[in-house]
C-alpha positions in Angstrom: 141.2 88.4 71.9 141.6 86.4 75.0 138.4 84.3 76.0 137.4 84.5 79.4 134.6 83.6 81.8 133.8 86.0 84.7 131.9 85.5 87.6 130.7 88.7 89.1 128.4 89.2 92.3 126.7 92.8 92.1 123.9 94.3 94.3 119.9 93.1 93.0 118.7 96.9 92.4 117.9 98.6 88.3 120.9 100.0 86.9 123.9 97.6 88.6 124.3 95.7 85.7 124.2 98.1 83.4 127.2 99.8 85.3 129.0 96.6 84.6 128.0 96.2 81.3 129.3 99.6 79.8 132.9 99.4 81.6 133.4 96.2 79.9 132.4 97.8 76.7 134.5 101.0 77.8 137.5 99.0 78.1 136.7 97.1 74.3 135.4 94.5 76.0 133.1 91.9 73.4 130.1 90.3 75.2 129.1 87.2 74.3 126.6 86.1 76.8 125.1 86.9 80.0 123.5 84.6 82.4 121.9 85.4 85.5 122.7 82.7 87.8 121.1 83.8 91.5 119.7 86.4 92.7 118.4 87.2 96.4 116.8 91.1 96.5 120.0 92.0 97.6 122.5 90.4 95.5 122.9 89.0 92.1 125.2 86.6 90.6 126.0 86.8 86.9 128.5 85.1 84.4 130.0 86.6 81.3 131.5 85.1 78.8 133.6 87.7 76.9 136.3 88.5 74.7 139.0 90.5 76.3 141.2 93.2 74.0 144.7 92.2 75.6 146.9 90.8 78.4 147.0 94.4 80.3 142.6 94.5 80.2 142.7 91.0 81.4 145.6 91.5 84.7 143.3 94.9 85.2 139.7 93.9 85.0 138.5 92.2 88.2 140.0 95.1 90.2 138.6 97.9 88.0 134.9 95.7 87.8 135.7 95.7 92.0 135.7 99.9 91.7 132.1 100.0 91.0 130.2 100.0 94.2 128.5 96.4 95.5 130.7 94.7 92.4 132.9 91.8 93.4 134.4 89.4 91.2 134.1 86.2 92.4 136.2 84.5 89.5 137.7 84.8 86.3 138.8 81.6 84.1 139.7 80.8 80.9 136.4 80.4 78.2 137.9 77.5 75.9 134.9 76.4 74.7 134.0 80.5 73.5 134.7 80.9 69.7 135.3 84.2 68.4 133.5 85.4 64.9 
């Protein structure tokens, strides 16, 4: 599993981050942690730290995150410090 660390910007209204949670687990995606870092009314910024399935998920998943409406990925990096259990 590759670690990573995604920044992700998705509209402040019930129900948006539950879009984004069950494509990542659609796509075998592991959650580690969520943290909500800002949010306005409008928008909210939040960070996972996950556990992608493979090289092919990981090239994909800021544009297929991007295809649900109001989401934009803002950045994805390497989670060195995650461990896997």
């Amino acid at each position: 599993m590759l670690l990573r660390q995604v920044l992700v910007q998705l509209p402040d209204r019930p129900g948006s981050l539950g879009q984004v949670t069950t494509l990542l687990g659609r796509l075998g995606v592991d959650i580690h942690q969520v943290r909500v870092l800002d949010r306005d009314g409008l928008v909210a910024t939040d960070e996972f730290a996950v556990a992608v399935p493979g090289a092919v998920i990981e090239r994909s998943l800021p544009s297929l995150l991007e295809e649900i409406q109001g989401v934009r990925v803002v950045a994805m990096t390497e989670g060195a410090d995650l461990k896997v259990s």
